[in-house]
C-alpha positions in Angstrom: -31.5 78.3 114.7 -34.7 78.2 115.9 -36.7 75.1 117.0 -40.2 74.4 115.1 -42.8 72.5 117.1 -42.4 69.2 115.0 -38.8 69.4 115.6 -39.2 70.0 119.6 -41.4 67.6 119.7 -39.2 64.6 117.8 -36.4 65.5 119.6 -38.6 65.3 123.1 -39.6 61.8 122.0 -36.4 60.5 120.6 -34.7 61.4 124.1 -37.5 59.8 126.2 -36.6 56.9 123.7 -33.1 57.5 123.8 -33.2 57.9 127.7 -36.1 54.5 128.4 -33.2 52.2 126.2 -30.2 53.9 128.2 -31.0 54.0 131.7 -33.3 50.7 131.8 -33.3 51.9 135.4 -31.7 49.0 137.3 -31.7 46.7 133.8 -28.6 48.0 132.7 -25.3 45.6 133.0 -23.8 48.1 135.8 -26.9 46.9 137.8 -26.2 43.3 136.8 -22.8 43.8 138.5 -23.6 45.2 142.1 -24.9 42.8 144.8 -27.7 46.3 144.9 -28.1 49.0 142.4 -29.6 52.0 143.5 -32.0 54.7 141.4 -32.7 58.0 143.1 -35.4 59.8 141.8 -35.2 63.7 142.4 -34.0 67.1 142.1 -30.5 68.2 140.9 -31.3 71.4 142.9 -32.2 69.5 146.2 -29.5 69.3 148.3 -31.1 65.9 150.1 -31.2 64.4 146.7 -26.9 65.6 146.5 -26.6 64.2 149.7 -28.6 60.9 148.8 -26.4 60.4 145.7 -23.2 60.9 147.6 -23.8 58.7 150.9 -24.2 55.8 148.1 -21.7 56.8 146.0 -19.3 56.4 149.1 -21.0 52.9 149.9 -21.5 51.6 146.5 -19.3 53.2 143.9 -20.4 52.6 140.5 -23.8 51.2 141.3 -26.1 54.4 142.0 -27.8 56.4 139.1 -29.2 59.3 139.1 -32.9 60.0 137.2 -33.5 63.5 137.4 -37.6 64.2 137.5 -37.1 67.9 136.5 -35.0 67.6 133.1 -35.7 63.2 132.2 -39.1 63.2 130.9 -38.8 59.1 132.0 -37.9 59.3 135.4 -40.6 62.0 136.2 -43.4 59.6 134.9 -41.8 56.9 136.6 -42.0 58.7 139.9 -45.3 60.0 139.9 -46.0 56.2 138.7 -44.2 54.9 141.6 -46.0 57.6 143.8 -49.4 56.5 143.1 -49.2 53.2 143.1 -47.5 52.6 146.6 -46.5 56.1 148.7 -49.9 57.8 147.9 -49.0 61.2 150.2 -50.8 63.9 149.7 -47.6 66.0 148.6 -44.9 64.6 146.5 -41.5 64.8 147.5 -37.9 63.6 147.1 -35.5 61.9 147.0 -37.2 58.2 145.8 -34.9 55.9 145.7 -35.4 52.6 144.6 -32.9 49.2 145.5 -32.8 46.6 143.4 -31.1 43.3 144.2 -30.1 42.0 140.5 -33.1 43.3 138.5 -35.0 42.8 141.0 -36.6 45.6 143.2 -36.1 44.8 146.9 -36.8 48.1 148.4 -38.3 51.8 148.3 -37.6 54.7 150.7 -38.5 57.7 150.5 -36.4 60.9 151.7 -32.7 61.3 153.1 -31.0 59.1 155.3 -27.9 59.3 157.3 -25.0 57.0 156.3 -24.7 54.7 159.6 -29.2 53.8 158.4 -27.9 53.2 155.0 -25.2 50.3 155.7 -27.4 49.2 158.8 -30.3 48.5 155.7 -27.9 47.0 153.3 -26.6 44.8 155.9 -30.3 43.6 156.8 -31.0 43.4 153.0 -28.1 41.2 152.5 -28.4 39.4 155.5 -32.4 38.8 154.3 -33.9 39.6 150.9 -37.4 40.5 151.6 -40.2 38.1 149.9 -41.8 41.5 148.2 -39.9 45.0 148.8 -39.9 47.4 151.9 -41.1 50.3 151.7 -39.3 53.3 154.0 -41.4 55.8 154.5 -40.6 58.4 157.3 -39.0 56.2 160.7 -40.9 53.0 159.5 -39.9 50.3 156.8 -42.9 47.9 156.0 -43.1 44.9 153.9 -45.1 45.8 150.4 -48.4 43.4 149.9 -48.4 41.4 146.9 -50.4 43.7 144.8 -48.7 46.8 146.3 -45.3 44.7 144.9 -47.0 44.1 141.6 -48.1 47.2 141.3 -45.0 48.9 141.3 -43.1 46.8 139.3 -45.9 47.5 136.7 -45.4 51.3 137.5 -40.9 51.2 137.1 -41.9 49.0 133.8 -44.6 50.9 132.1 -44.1 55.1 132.4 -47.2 57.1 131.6 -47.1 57.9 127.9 -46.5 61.6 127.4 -49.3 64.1 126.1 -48.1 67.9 124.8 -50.4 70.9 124.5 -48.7 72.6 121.6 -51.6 75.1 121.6 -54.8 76.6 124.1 -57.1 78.9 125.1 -59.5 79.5 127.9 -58.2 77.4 130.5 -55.9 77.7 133.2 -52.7 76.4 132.7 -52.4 74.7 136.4 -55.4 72.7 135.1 -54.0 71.7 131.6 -50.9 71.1 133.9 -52.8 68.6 136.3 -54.1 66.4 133.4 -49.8 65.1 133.8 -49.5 67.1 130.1 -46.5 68.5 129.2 -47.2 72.4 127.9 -44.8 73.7 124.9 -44.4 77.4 125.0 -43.9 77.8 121.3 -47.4 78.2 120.0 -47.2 76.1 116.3 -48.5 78.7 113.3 -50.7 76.0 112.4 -52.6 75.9 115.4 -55.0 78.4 114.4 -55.8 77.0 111.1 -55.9 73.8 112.6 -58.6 75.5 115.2 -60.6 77.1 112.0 -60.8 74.1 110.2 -61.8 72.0 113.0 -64.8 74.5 113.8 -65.6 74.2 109.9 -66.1 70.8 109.6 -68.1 70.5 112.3 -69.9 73.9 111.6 -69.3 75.7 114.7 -69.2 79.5 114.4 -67.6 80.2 117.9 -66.2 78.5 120.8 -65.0 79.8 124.4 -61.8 77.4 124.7 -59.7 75.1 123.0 -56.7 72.8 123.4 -54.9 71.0 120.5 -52.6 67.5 122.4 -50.4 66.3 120.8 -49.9 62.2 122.3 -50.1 59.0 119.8 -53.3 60.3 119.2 -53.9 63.7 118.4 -56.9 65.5 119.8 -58.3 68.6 118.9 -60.4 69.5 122.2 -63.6 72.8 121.3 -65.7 74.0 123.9 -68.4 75.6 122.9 -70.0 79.1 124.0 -72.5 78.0 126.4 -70.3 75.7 128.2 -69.8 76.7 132.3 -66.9 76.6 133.8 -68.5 74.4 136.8 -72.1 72.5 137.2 -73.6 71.7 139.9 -75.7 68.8 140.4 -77.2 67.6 143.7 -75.5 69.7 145.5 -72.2 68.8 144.3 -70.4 71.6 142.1 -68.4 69.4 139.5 -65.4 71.3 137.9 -66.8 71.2 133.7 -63.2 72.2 132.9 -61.2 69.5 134.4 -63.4 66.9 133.0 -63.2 67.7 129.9 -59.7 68.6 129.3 -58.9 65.5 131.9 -61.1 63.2 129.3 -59.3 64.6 126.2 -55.9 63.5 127.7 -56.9 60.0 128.3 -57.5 59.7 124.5 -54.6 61.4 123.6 -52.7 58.9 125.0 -54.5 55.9 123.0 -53.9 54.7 119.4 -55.4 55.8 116.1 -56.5 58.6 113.7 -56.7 62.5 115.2 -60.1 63.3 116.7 -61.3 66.6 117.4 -64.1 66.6 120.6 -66.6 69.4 120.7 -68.4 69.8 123.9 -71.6 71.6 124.2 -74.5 72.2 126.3 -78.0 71.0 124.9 -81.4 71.0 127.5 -78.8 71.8 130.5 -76.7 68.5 129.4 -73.5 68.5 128.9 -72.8 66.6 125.1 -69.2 66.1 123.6 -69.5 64.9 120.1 -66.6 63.3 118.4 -65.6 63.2 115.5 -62.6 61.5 113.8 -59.9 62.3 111.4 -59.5 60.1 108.5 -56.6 60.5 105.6 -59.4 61.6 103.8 -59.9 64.6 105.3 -56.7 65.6 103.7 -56.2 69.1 104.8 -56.7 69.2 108.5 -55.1 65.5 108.6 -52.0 67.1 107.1 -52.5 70.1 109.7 -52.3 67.9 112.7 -49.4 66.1 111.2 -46.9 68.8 110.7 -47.8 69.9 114.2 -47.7 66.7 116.1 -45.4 64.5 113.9 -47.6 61.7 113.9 -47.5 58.2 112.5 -50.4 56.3 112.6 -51.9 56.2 109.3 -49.5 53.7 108.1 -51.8 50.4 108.9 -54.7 52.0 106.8 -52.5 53.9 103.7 -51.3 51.5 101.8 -51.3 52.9 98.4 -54.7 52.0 96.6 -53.0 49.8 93.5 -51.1 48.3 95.7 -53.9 47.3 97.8 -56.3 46.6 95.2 -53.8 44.0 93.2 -53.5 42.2 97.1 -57.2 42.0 97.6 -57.6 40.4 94.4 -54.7 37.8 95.2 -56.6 37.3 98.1 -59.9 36.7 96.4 -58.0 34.3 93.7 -56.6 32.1 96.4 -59.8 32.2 98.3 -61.8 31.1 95.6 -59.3 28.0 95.1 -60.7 25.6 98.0 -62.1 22.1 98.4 -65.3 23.6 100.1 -66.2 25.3 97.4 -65.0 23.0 94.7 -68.4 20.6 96.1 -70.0 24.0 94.7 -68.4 24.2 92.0 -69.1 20.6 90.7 -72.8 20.5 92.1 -73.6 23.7 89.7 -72.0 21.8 87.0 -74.0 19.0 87.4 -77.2 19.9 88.4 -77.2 22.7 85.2 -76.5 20.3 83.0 -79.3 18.0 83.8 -81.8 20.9 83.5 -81.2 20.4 79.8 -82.7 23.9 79.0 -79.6 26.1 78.6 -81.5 29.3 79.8 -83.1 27.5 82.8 -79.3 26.1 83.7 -77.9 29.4 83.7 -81.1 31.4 85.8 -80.2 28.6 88.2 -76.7 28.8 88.4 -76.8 33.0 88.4 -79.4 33.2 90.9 -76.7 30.8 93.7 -73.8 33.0 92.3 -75.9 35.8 93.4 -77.0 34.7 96.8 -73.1 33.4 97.5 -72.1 36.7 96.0 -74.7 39.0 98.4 -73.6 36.7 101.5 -70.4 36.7 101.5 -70.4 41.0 100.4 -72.7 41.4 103.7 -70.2 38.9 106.0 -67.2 41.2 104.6 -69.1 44.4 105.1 -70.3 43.6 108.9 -66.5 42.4 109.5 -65.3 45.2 108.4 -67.5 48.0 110.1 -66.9 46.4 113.3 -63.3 46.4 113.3 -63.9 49.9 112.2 -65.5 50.5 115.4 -63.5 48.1 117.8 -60.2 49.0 116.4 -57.0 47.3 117.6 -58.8 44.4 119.7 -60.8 42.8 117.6 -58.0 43.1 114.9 -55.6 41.3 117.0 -58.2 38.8 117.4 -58.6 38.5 113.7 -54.7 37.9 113.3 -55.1 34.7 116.0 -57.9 33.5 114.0 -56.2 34.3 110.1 -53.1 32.2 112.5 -54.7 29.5 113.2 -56.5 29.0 109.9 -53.4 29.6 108.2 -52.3 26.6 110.1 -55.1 24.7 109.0 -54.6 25.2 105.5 -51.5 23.7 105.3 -52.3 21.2 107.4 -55.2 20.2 105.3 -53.0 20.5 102.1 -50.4 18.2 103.2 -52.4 15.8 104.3 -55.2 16.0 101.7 -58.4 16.0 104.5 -60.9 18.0 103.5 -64.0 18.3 105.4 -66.8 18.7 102.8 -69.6 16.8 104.1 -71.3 20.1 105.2 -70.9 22.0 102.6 -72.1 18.9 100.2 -75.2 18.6 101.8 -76.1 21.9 101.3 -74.8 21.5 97.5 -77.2 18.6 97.3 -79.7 20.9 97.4 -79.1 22.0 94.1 -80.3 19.1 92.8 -84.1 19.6 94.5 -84.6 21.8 91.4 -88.0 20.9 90.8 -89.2 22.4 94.3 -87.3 25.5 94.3 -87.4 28.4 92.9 -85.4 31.6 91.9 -85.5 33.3 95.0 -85.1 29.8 96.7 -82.3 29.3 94.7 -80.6 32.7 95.8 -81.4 31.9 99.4 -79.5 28.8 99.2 -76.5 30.1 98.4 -77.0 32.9 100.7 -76.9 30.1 103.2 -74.4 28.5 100.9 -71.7 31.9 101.9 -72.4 31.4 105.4 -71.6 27.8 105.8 -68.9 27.5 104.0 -67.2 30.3 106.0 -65.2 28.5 108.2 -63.1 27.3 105.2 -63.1 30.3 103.7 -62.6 32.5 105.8 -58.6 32.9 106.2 -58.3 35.2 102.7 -61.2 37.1 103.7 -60.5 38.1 107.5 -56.9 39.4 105.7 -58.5 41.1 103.4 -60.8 42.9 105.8 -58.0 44.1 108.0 -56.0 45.7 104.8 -59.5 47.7 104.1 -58.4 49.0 107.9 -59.9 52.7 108.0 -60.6 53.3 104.2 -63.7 55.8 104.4 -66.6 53.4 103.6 -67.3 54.1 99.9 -64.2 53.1 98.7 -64.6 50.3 101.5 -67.4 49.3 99.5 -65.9 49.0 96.2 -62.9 47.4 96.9 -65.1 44.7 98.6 -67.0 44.5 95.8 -64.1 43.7 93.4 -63.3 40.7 96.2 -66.4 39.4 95.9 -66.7 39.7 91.8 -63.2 37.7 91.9 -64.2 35.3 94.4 -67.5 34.1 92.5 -65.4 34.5 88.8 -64.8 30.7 89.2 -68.9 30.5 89.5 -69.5 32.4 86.6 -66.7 30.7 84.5 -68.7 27.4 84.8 -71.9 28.4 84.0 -70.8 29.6 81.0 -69.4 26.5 79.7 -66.0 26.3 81.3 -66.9 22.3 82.9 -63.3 21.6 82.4 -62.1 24.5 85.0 -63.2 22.1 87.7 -60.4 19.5 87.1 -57.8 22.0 86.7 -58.8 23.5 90.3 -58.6 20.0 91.9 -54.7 19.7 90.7 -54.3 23.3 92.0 -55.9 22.7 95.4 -53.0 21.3 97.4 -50.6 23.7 96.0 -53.0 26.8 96.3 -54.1 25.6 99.8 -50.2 25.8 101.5 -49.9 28.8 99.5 -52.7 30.5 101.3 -51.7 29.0 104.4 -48.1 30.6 104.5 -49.6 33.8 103.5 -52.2 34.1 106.3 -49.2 32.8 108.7 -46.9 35.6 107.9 -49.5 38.5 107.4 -51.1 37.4 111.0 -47.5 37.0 112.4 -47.1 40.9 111.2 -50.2 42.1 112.6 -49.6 40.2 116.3 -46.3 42.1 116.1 -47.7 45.3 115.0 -50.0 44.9 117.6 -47.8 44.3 120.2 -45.7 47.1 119.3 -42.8 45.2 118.6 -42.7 46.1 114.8 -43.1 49.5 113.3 -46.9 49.7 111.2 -46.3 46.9 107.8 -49.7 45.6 107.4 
């Protein structure tokens, strides 16, 4: 049967998975039971790697492992990991093998070794664990530096994360292959459309080279026409090529949506214009899906009733509060007292609208810059939504509310006589903004469920927040004085309910974040 690209592809992953859980290189309990555990890093087909793994076999039976860097997609990225961060040689070479004492790494050496070195070192190791590691390199063993130690502990912990070319054209393969990409021979039938439809939306009519990667994020790499191959620029010839496919790499191997980069020549500059991928563009999206098998959508694709009926829980429970219960009552008051039932109502709409326009425009900015700052700045807003999740119940259970901001700026209300409309809408502009801090819990979770929606249905659904969120507003200006009461009876309740929420949707999203959970929120 033969292999599709997706399928090659899952199956390439899975055993990378299949192979970082198995191994654990020097984690696993066989390395928990050796006084050292060794890991050889090389060639099946060198014979110094067969003599490596036999010498230790005959001194440590059962504690030596074998991590092929031709076949285990791992252990090669661990390698050139381990290469860069502490051998730095000019030409790579093998066997590595790494000693751990425990899980501990207490040594590095690099090439074959006669038996009677090998028990002379493990006798020294045992005799005196070194404070970092030695490294073996040639005739000499040294003792690693602190960062040197560090930086190879990072290197055996965190392997490079893997980028495919599925499909290219117009570049040499050595140099696709020196960007550490991985290059499938099976060219996907998609690739072509994928190419077409890429030069559509971003209305190119040819191009002298492209690459489609295929990491946790997706990149369609075009190169236009008058692109050179190399530039030269005081006196230095820089290699066009291999900075542009080297750059596409790097953000293959980030997080989010496909992006296709087009790189062009404008006034003898060299421009690369990017442009990402949404679920909105449906067709393409679905293009680079089938070919690279991704999953990252699943953060910003919640279905849309779904998502609408949470905003508006959301909005309900933030527009239960004791900060803007002091609103609430002020309106009340200060409309009645106006005695004219048209002047009362002009005054109450125009603060509804100036609370309403605020807190749209807070939402709005949020929104667009966690847009732009992605994954950082929402795990930032899932501490905050934490912490005043906390709050909340905190508040709630022991019925302390700080109002004595937001009922000075109430107060205002009742200085009728020396505003006016606009005035009026100005204050609760203001009104929006300083009552933020005690509103802000339902709004930040809110903001991060939008995630990627393109932005005009980013602007409606914010909009339907904001009309729910003012309702209570609206509801008392038109007579219903007695809602006020009932909200004060449902504000302890309401307030640990919104509390727990916030605590288990920013709980998700830390974990999300982390990468300890697959995509929820």
């Amino acid at each position: 049967m033969k292999l599709t690209v997706k399928k090659l592809l899952a199956i390439l992953l899975l055993a990378h998975t299949i192979t970082l859980i198995a191994t654990g290189f020097a984690s696993t309990d066989a390395g928990r039971n050796c006084k050292f555990y060794f890991v050889i890093y090389g060639n099946p087909g060198c014979e110094f790697c067969i003599a490596t793994n036999k010498t230790l076999n005959t001194l440590s039976p059962g504690c030596v492992e074998f991590a092929s860097v031709v076949s285990n997609v791992t252990a090669a990225q661990i390698y050139y990991n381990l290469w860069d961060a502490i051998i730095r040689l000019p030409e790579y070479s093998v066997p590595l093998i790494v000693v751990y004492n425990g899980s501990r790494p207490v040594a590095f050496v690099l090439g074959w070794r006669p038996i009677d070195w090998w028990e002379q070192f493990i006798e020294n190791l045992t005799l005196q664990t070194p404070k970092t590691a030695l490294l073996c390199v040639g005739m000499n063993c040294r003792l690693l530096t602190l960062q040197e130690y560090r930086a190879a502990i990072n290197a055996l912990k965190k392997p490079v994360k893997i980028v495919y070319i599925v499909a290219y054209k117009g570049f040499e393969k050595e140099l696709l292959e020196s960007t550490d990409a991985i290059l499938l021979d099976e060219v996907p039938p998609e690739a072509e459309t994928i190419i077409e439809k890429a030069m559509e939306l971003l209305n190119i009519s040819s191009v002298r080279g492209y690459v489609i990667y295929c990491g946790f994020r997706p990149v369609v790499l075009l190169v236009d026409e008058n692109v050179p191959h190399t530039i030269t620029t005081r006196d230095k010839v820089v290699n066009v090529d291999e900075l542009i496919v080297g750059r596409a790499a790097e953000y293959s191997i980030g997080k989010g949506n496909p992006i296709i980069a087009y790189a062009f020549m404008a006034n003898n500059t060299l421009y690369v214009r990017i442009h990402v991928v949404t679920p909105n563009n449906t067709e393409i999206y679905s293009l680079m899906n089938s070919v690279c098998g991704f999953q990252l959508s699943q953060k910003s694709l919640m279905p849309l009733p779904a998502l609408i009926v949470a905003l508006i829980g959301l909005a309900a429970i933030d527009s239960i509060n004791p900060c803007f219960l002091a609103l609430y009552t002020t309106l009340v008051a200060a409309s009645v007292s106006l005695g004219s039932s048209s002047t009362a109502l002009a005054t109450g709409l125009a603060i509804a609208i100036g609370v309403y326009t605020g807190y749209y425009l807070l939402g709005l900015g949020l929104s667009q810059a966690l847009a732009i700052l992605g994954e950082p700045l929402r795990l930032l807003l899932a501490i905050a939504m934490l912490a005043l999740g906390f709050r909340a119940v905190g508040e709630a259970l022991l019925r302390e509310h700080s109002n004595n901001r937001e009922c000075r700026v109430c107060r205002l209300v009742e200085e009728r006589g020396r505003l006016g409309i606009l005035s009026l809408y100005g204050l609760g502009l203001v009104a929006s903004w300083t009552l933020l801090p005690c509103t802000a819990g339902p709004y930040v979770a809110a903001i991060i469920l939008l995630g990627s929606q393109p932005l005009p249905l980013k602007l409606i659904l914010l909009a339907i927040y904001n009309l729910v969120f003012i309702a209570p507003l609206i509801a008392i200006l038109i007579g219903a004085t007695k809602i006020v009461r009932r909200y004060e009876k449902l504000v302890p309740t309401m307030s640990v309910v919104a509390g727990i929420i916030l605590i288990v949707l920013a709980v998700l999203i830390i974990l999300e974040s982390l990468d300890m959970i697959p995509p929820i929120v």
